[in-house]
C-alpha positions in Angstrom: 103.6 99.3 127.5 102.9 96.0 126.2 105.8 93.9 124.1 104.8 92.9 120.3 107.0 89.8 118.8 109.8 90.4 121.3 109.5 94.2 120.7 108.1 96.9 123.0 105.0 98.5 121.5 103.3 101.7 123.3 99.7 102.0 122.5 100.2 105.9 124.4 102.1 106.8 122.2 100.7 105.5 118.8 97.2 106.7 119.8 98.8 110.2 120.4 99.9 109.9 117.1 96.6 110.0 115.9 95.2 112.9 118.0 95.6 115.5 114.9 94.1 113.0 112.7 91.0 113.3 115.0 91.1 117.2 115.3 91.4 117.1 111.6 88.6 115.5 110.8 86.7 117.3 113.1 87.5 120.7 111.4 86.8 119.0 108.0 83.3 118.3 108.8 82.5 121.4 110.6 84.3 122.8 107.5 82.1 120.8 104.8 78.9 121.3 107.0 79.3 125.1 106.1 79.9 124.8 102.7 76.9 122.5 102.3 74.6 125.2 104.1 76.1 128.1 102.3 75.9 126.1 98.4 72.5 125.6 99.4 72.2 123.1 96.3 72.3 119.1 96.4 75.4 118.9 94.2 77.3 119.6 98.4 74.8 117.3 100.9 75.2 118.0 104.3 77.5 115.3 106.4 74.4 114.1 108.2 72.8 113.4 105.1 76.1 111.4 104.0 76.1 109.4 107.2 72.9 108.3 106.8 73.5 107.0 102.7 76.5 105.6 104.7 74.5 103.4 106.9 71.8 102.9 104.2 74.4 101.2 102.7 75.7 99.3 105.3 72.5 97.9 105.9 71.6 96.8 102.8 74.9 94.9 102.4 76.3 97.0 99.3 78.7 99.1 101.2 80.6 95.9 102.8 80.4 94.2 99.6 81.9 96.8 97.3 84.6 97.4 100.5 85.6 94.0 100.4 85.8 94.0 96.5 87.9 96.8 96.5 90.5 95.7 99.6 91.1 92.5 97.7 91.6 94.2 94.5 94.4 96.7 96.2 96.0 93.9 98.7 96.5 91.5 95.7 98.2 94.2 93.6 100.5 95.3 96.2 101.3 92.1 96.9 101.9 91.0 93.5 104.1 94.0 92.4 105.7 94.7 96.6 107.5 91.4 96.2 109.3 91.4 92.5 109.7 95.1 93.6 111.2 94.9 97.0 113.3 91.9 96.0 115.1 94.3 92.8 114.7 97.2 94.8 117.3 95.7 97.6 119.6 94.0 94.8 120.0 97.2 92.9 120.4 98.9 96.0 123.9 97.0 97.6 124.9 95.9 93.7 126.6 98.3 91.5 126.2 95.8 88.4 122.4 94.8 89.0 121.7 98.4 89.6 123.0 99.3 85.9 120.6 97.1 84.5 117.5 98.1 86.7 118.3 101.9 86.5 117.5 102.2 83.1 114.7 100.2 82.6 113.2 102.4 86.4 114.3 105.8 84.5 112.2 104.6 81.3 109.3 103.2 83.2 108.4 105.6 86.0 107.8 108.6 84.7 105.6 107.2 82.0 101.4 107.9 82.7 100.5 104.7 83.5 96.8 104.8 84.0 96.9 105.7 80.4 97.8 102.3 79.9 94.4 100.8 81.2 92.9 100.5 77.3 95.9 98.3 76.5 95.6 96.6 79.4 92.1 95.8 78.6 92.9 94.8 75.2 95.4 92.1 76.8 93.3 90.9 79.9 89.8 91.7 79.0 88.1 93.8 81.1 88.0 91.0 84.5 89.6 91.3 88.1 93.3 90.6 86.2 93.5 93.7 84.1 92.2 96.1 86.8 94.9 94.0 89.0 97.5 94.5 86.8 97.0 98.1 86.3 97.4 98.9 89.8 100.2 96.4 90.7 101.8 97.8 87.1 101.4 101.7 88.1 102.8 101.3 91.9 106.3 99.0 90.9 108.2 101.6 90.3 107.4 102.8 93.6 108.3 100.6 95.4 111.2 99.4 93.6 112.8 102.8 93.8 112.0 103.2 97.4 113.2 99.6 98.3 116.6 100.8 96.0 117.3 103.8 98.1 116.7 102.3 101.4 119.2 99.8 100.7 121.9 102.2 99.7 121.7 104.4 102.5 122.9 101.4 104.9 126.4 102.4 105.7 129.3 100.0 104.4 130.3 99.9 108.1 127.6 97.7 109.2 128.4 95.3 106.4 131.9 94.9 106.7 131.6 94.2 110.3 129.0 91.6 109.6 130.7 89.3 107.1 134.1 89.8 109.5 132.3 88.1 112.2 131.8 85.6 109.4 128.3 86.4 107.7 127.5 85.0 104.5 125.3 87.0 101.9 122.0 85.2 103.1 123.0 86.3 107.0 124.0 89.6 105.8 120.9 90.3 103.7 118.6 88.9 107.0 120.3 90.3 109.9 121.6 93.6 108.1 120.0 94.7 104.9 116.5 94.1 105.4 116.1 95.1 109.0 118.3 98.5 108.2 116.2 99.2 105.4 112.7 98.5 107.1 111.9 102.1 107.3 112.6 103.1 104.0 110.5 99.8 102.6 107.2 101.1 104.9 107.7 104.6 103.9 108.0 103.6 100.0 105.1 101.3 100.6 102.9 103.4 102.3 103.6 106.1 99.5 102.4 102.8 97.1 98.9 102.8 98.8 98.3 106.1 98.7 99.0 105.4 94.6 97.5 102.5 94.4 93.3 103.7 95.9 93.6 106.3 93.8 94.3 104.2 90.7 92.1 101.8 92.1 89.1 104.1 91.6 89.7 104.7 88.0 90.3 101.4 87.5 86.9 100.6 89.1 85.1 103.1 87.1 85.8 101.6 83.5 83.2 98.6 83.0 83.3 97.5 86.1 79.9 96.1 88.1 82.0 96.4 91.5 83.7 98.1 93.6 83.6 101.1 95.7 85.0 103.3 92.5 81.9 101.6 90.4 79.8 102.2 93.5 81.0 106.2 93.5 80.7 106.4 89.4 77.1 104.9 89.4 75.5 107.2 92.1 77.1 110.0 90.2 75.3 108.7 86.8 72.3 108.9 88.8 72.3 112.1 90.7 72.4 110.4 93.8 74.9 112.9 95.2 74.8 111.8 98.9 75.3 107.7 98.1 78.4 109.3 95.6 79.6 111.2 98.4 79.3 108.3 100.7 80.8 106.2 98.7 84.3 108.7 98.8 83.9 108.5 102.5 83.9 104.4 102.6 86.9 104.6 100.4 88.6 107.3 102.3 88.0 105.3 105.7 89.2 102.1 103.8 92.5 103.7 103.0 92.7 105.6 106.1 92.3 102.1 107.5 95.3 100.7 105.5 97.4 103.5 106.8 96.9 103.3 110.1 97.7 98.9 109.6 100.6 100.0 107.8 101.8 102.0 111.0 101.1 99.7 113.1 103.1 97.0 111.5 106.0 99.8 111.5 105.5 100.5 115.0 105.4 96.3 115.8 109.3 95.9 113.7 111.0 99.6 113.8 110.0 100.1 117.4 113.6 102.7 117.3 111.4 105.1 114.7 110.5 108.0 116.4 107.0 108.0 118.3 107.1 104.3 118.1 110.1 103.1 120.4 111.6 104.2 123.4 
């Protein structure tokens, strides 16, 4: 047991979490190395034949260049829409009056197909680091601004009232009640975001784009080089694996009450 920020942290516990994770992937490979011996055609290469385009591309630099393209592209959108939306998210959420003006525009918004968006985009931003920004940021607000909203309004009126009659003002109530109460909710709506947001993040990489693991994926595919395209899913499946599992960590670090995380 080691204590995190003033916060007990068990690495037991958080590794255990992780166990199935392990088995899992295990029983996919053993899973895909059948399937690659019973297609019998290079459209399915064998994992061993992955791993090794996987370390040919280590070693010649493009796999960590493309990875690093790509976890900047996805850690600048969530950043640029987690903020705006987090910050509406938790006003909508404890106001009645900002929340009829954010509903509305969240009901119109979310459901729309926003990938389909990306020729607009283009037509805006050009075809450079902002518009495939944009597209992701633009695709996971909603997200996060609904999942911020509802966190907030499940905090029970009880906790604020007893707050602002020990004399908390808004800014003391928002820090010491809202936010911390509504933690769980924001990394759950957030780590729903990511999932969104490398998955548009490939398709924003594959239209003209010189970069990236989805351009990395798209132009092995263009040239038959099935397992390079097939490691290139795997380095974006371990990049967003990676996320997850930092994601969790900074849950376990300030909701150590979650379950499997606190005592």
């Amino acid at each position: 047991m080691r204590r995190l920020g003033g916060r007990r942290f068990s690495g037991r516990r958080f590794s255990a979490q992780y166990a199935g994770v392990f088995l899992a992937l295990l029983a996919f490979i053993a899973l895909w190395q059948a399937l690659s011996v019973a297609v019998t055609r290079p459209i399915l290469p064998s994992p061993a034949a992955t791993a090794r385009a996987l370390v040919d591309m280590a070693e010649s630099g493009a796999l960590w260049e493309n990875a690093w393209i790509s976890l900047s592209r996805v850690a600048l959108a969530l950043l640029a829409a987690g903020v705006p939306a987090v910050a509406l998210g938790l006003a909508a959420g404890r106001s009645a009056r900002v929340n009829r003006v954010i509903s509305p525009v969240v009901y119109l918004l979310h459901p729309l197909p926003k990938a389909a968006f990306l020729p607009i985009i283009m037509l805006f931003l050009g075809i450079g680091e902002a518009a495939k920004v944009f597209l992701v940021a633009f695709v996971v607000f909603s997200q996060m601004l609904v999942g911020a909203r509802d966190a907030a309004r499940q905090i029970g009126a009880q906790y604020i009232d007893a707050a602002r009659a020990m004399g908390a003002g808004r800014l003391a109530v928002l820090r010491h009640v809202v936010i911390p109460a509504a933690l769980p909710g924001l990394f759950t709506a957030f780590r729903i975001s990511l999932g969104t947001a490398m998955a548009v993040l490939f398709i924003a990489e594959t239209f003209v784009s010189t970069s990236g693991l989805g351009h990395l994926i798209y132009e092995a595919w263009t040239r038959i080089a099935y397992a390079r395209m097939y490691a290139g899913i795997a380095a974006l499946g371990i990049l967003g694996l990676a996320l997850f599992v930092l994601v969790d960590l900074l849950e376990a670090l300030f909701c150590p009450w979650r379950s499997g995380h606190g005592d």
